[in-house]
C-alpha positions as a Markdown table, in Angstrom:
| # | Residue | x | y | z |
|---|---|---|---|---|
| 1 | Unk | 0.0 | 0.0 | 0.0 |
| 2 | Unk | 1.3 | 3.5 | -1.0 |
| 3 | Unk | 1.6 | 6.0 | 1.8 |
| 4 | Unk | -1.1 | 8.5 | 2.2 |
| 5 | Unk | -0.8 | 12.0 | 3.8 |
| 6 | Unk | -2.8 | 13.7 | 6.6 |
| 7 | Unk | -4.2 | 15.7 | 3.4 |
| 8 | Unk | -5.0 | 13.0 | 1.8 |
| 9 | Unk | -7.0 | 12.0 | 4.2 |
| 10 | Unk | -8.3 | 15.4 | 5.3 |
| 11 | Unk | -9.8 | 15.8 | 1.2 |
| 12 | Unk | -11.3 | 12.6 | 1.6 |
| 13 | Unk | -13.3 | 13.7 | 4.5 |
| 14 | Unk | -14.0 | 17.1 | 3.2 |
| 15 | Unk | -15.6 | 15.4 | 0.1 |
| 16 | Unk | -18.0 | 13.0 | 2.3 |
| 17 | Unk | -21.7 | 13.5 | 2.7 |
| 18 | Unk | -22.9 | 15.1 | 6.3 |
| 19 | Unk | -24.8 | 11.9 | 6.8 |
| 20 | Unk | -21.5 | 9.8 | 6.4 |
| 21 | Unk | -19.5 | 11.8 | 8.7 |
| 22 | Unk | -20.4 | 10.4 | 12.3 |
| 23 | Unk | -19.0 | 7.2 | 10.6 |
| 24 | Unk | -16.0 | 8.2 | 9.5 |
| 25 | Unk | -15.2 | 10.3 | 12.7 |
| 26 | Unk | -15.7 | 7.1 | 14.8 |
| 27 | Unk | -13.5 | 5.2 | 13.0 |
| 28 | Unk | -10.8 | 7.8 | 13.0 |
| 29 | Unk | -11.5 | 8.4 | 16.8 |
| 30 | Unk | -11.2 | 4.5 | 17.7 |
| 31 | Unk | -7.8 | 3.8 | 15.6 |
| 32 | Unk | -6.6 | 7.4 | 17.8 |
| 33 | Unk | -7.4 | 6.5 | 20.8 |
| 34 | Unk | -6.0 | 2.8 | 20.2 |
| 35 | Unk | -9.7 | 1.1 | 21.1 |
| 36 | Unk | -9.9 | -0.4 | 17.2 |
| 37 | Unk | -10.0 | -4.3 | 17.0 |
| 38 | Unk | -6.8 | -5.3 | 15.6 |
| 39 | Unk | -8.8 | -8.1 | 13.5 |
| 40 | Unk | -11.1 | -5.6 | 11.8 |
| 41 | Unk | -7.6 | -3.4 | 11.1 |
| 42 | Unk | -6.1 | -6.5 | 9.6 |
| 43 | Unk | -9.5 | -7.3 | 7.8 |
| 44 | Unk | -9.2 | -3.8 | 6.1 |
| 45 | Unk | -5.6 | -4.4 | 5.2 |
| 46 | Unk | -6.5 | -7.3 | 3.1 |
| 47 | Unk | -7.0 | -7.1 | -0.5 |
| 48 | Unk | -10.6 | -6.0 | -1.5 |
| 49 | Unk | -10.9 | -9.5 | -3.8 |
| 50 | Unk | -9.9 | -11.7 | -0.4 |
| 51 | Unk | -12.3 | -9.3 | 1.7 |
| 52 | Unk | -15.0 | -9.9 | -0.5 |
| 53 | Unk | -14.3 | -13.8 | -0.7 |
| 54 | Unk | -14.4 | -13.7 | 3.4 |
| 55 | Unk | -17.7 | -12.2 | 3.4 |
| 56 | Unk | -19.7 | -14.0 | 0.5 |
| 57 | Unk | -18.6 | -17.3 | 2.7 |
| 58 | Unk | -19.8 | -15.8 | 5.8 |
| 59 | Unk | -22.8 | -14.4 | 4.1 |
| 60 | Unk | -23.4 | -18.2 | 2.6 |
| 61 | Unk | -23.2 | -19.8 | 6.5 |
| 62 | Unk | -25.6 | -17.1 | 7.8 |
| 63 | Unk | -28.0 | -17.8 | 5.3 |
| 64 | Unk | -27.5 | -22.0 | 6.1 |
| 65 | Unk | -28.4 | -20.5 | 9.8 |
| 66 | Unk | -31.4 | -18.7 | 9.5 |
| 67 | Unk | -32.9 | -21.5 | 7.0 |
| 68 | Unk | -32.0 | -24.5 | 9.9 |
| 69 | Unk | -33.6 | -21.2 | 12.1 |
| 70 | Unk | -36.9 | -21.1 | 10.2 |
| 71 | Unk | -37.7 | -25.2 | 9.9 |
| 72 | Unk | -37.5 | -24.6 | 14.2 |
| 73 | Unk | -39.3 | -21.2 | 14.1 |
| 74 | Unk | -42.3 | -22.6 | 11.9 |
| 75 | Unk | -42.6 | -25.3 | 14.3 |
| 76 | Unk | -43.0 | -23.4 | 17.4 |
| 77 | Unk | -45.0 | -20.7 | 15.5 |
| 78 | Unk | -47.6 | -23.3 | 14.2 |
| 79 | Unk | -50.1 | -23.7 | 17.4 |
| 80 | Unk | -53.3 | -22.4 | 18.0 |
| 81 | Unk | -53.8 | -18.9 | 18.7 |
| 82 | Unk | -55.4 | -17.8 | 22.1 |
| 83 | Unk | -57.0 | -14.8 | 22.9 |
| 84 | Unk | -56.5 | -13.4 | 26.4 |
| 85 | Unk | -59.5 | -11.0 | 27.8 |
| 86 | Unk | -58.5 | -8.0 | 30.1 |
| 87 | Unk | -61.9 | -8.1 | 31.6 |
């Protein structure tokens, strides 16, 4: 990776939507004050093919959980229906 200067990143920031800017502020506050997860760091240091790769396959073994989720769900789900009075 090349190395970027503090204007570099300062004309990023100045180019970012309003609505975007609480994001990149906590970002930039976390890796300053030293509270960023190392693994996300390393994550964002990875090439953006190899990020992608990690997150279709964890993208593929959420979807396998919520299927195996909604088989259980539908079967919990399927009972009568009782109506409670409040008189």
């Amino acid at each position: 990776m090349n190395a970027i200067t503090h204007s570099q990143v300062q004309d990023l920031v100045t180019h970012l939507p309003s609505k975007k800017l609480p994001i990149a502020y906590q970002l930039l506050a976390d890796l300053h004050s030293g509270d960023c997860n190392s693994r996300r760091e390393d994550f964002m240091l990875l090439p953006l093919e190899e990020r992608r790769k990690i997150m279709a396959e964890q993208a593929s073994q959420m979807m396998k959980h919520y299927e195996r989720k909604d088989s259980e769900r539908s079967t919990w789900q399927s009972g009568e229906f009782l109506e409670y009075s409040t008189e």
